[in-house]
FIGULO-38289 format. One record per residue (C-alpha): residue number from 1; x, y, z. Coordinates in Angstrom, 1 decimal. Example, Ala and Ser with C-alpha at 12.3 -4.5 7.8 and 13.67 -1.06 7.14 Angstrom:
! FIGULO-38289
+-----+--------+--------+--------+
| num |     c1 |     c2 |     c3 |
+-----+--------+--------+--------+
|   1 |   12.3 |   -4.5 |    7.8 |
|   2 |   13.7 |   -1.1 |    7.1 |
+-----+--------+--------+--------+
! end
This chain:
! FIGULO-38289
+-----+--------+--------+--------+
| num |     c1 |     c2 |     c3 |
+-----+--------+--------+--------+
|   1 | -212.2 |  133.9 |   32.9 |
|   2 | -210.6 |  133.5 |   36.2 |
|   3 | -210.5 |  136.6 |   38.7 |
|   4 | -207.1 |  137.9 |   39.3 |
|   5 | -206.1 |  136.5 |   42.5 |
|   6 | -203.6 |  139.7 |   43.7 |
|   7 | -200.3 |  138.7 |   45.7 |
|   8 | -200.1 |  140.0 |   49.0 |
|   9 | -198.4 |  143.5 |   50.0 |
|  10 | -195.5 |  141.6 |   51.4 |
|  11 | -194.4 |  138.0 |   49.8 |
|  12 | -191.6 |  135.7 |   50.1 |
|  13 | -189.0 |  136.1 |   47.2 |
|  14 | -186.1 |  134.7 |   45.4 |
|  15 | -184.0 |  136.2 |   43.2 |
|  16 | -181.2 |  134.3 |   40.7 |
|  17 | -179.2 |  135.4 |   38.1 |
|  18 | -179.6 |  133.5 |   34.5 |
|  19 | -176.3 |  134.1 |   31.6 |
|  20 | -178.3 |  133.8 |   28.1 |
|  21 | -176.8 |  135.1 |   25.0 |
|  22 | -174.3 |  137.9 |   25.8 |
|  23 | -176.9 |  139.3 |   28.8 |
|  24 | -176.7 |  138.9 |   32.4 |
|  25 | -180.5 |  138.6 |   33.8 |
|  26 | -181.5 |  139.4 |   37.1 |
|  27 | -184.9 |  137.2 |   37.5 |
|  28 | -186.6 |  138.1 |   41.0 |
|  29 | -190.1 |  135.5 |   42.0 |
|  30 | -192.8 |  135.9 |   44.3 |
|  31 | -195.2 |  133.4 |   45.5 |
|  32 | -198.9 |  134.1 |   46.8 |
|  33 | -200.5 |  133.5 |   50.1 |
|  34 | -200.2 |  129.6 |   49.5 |
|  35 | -196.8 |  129.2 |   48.3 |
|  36 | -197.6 |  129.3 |   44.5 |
|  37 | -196.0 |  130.9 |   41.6 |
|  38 | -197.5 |  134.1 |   41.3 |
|  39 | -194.7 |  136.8 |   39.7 |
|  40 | -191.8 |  137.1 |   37.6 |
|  41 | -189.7 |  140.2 |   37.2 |
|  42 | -187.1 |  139.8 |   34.0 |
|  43 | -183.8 |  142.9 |   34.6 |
|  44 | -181.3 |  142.9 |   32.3 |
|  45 | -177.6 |  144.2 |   32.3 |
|  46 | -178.0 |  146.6 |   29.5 |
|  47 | -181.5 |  148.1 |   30.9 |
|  48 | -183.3 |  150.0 |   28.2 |
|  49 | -182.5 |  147.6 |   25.6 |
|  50 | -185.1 |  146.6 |   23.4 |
|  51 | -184.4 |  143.1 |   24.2 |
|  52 | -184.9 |  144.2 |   28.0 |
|  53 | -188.1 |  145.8 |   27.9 |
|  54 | -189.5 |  143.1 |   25.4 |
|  55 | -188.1 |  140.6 |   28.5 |
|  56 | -189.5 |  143.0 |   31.3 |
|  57 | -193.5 |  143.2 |   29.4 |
|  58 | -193.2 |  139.4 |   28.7 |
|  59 | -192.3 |  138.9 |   32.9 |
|  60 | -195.6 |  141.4 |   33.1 |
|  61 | -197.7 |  138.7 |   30.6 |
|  62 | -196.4 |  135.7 |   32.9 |
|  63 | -196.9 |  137.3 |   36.2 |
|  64 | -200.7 |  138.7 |   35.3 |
|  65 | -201.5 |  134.9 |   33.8 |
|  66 | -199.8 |  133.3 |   37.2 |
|  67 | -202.4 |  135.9 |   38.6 |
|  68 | -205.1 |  134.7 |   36.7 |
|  69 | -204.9 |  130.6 |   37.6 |
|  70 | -202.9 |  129.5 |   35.0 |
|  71 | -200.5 |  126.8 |   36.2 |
|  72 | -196.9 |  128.0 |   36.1 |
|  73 | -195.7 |  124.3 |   34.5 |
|  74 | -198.4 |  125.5 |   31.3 |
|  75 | -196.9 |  128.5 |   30.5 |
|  76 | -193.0 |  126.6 |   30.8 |
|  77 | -194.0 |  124.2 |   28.2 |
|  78 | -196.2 |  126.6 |   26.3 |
|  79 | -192.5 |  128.5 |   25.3 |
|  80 | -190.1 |  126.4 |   22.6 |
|  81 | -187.4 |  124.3 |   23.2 |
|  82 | -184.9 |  122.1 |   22.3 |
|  83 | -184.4 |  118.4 |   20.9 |
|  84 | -183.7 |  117.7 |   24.3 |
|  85 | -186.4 |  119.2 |   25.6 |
|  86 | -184.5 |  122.3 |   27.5 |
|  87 | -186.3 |  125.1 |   26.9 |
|  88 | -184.3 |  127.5 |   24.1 |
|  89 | -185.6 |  131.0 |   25.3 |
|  90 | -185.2 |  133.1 |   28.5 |
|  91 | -188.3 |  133.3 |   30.1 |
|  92 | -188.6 |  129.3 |   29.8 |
|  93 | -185.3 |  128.9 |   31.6 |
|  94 | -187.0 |  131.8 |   33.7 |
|  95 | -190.1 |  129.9 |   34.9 |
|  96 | -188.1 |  126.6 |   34.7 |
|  97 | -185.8 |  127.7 |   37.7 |
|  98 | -188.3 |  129.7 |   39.5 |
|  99 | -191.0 |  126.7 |   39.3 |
| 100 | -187.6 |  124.5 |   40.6 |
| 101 | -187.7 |  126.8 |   43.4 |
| 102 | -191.1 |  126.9 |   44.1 |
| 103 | -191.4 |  123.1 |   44.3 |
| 104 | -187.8 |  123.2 |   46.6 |
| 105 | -185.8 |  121.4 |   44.1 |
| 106 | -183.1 |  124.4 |   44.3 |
+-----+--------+--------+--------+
! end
């Protein structure tokens, strides 16, 4: 098992907005000392929602396997999608974008 590679105290960010369902989602990124993928925060517009914390402990999962060396473009396919390959969930659209914006394609 890979050692958790820990981001730095302060880190470039970016921070979009994603509509899914009838919920607004705040989704905030941080990359490591090398540019890389390395955290994902998940906040929702009705905070305390089950369907918010569920969101907010799965950004946890994703950020502590980023952490761990698993390549960010792993865990977006790992999550379903559709016929046309656009992923059906949240957190794919999530680390979609973010990986988008990682890369500079945003």
């Amino acid at each position: 098992m890979n050692k958790r590679q820990r981001l730095p105290e302060r880190r470039a960010s970016d921070t979009f907005e994603i509509r899914h369902g009838n919920f607004t989602y705040t989704i905030t990124t941080s990359v490591d000392a090398e540019g890389q993928l390395g955290e994902l925060f998940i906040d929702s517009d009705k905070s305390g929602t089950e369907l918010s914390v569920m969101m907010h402990d799965a950004a946890i999962a994703v950020s502590l396997a980023l952490q761990h060396g698993c390549p960010p473009e792993d865990l977006a396919q790992a999550f379903e999608r559709n016929e046309t390959g656009v992923p059906a969930g949240l957190l794919g659209l999530a680390l979609d974008r973010a990986i988008a914006l990682t890369e500079g394609e945003e």
